[in-house]
C-alpha positions in Angstrom: 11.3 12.4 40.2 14.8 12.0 41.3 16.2 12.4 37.5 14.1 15.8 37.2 15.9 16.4 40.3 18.7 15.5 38.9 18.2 17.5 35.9 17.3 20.5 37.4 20.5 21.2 39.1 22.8 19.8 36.4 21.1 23.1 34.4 21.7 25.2 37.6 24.6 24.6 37.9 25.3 24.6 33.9 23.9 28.2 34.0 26.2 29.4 37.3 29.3 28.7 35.1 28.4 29.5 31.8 27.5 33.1 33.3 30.5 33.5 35.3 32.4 32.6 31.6 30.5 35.1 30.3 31.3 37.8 32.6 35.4 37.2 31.1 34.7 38.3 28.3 38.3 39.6 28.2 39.9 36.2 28.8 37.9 34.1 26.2 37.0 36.8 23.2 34.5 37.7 21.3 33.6 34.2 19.3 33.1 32.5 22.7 31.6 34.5 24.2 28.7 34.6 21.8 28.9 31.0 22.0 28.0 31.0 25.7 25.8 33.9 25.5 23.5 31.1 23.4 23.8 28.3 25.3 23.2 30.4 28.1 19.9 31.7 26.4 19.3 27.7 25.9 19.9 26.7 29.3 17.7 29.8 30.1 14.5 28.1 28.5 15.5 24.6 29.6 15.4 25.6 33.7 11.9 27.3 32.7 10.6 24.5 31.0 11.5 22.3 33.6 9.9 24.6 36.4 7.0 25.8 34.5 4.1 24.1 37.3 5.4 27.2 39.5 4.1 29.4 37.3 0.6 28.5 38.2 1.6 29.8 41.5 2.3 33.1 40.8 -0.7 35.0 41.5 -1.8 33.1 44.7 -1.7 34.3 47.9 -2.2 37.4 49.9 -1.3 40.9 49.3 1.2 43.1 47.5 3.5 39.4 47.7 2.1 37.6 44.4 1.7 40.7 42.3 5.2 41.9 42.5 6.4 38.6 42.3 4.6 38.3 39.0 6.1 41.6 38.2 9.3 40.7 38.8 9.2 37.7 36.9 7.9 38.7 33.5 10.2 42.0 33.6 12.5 39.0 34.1 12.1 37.6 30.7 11.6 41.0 28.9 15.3 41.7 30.2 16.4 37.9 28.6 14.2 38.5 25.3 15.4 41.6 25.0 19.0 40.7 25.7 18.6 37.8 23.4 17.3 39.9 20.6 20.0 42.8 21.0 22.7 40.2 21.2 21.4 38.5 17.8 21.6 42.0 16.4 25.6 42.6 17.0 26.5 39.5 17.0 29.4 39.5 14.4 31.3 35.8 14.8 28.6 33.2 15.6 25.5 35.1 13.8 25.6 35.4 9.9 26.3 38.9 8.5 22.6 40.7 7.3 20.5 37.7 9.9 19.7 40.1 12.2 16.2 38.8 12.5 15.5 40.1 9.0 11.1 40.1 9.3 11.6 42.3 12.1 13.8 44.6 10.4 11.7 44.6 7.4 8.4 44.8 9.1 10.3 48.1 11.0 11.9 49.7 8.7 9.2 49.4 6.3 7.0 51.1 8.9 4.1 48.4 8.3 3.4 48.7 12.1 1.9 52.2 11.0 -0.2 50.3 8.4 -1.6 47.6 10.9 -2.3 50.1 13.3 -3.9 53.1 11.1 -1.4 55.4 11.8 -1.1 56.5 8.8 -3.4 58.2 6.0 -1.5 57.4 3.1 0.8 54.6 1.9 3.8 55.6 -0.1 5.0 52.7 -2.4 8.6 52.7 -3.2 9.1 52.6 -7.5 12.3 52.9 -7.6 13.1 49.5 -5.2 14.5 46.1 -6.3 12.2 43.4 -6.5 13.9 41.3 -5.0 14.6 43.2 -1.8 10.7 43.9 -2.2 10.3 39.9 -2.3 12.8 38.6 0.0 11.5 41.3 2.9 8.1 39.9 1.8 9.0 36.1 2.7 11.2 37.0 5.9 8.3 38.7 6.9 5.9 35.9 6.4 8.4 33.2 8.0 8.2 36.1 11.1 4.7 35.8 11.6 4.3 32.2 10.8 7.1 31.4 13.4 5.2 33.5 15.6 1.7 32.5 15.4 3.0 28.7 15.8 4.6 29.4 19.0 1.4 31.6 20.2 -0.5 28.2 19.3 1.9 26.4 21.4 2.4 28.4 24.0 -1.7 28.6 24.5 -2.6 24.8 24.0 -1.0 24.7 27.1 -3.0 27.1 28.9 -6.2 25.1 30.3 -8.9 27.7 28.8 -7.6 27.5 25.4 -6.6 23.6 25.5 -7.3 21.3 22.7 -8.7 18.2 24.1 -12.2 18.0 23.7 -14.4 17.8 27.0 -15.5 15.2 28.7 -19.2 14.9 27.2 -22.5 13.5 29.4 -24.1 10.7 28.5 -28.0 11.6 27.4 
């Protein structure tokens, strides 16, 4: 208990100076600080980890209290994801050229949200496309949704209602 302890504050304390680096951006540059806008991200998802029983906490209690701390906390991590993402986007030192999560891109600029969701009445094909952009959209898009479906697996399995382990049977 005392090394979780331990560990908890090393990250605090980790994340109070890598974001206090990050706001010079004019003394360190560009490079670094994308560098430190990662490990930051990291460190981000490492103090969460480690204090994810609280989370189990958030709706209890009495009154307005629980519900706006809930608010609060998942527009919390719509700001970081969406930071996060943004960030990957310009990123021009640490982040390959074209990376740029490239399913997403491909999945929105192809307008296949309009497919999945009906929007549309017709589908226009493209004849005049490479295919290997057709392909290599195809496969980023894939690795999107596989990456993403694991990680919704995860993330559930944890979750008590949609655990894994088998139940605790009577005997007859």
């Amino acid at each position: 208990m005392k090394m979780i302890f331990t560990l908890k504050m090393t990250v605090d304390l980790a994340m109070i100076i890598v974001l206090h680096c990050l706001s010079g951006y004019h003394l360190f540059g560009n490079r670094a600080h994308e560098i430190l806008g990662i490990l930051f991200f990291v460190l981000f998802l490492i103090h969460n980890g480690l204090n994810a029983r609280q989370y189990r906490f958030l709706l209890r209690g009495r009154g307005a209290y629980p519900i706006v701390r809930t608010a609060v906390i998942a527009l919390l991590w719509v700001c970081i994801a969406a930071d996060a993402g943004s960030a990957l986007v310009i990123a021009r030192d640490t982040v390959p050229q074209g990376w740029s999560l490239p399913g997403a891109v491909a999945f929105i600029l192809r307008r296949l949200y309009s497919d999945l969701f009906l929007l549309s009445e017709f589908k226009f094909m493209n004849f005049g496309e490479s295919p290997f952009r057709f392909f290599a959209d195809s496969i980023c898009m894939m690795i999107l949704f596989a990456v993403l479906g694991w990680g919704l697996k995860k993330g559930t399995e944890r979750l008590p209602a949609f655990g894994t382990k088998p139940s605790p049977q009577k005997n007859s």
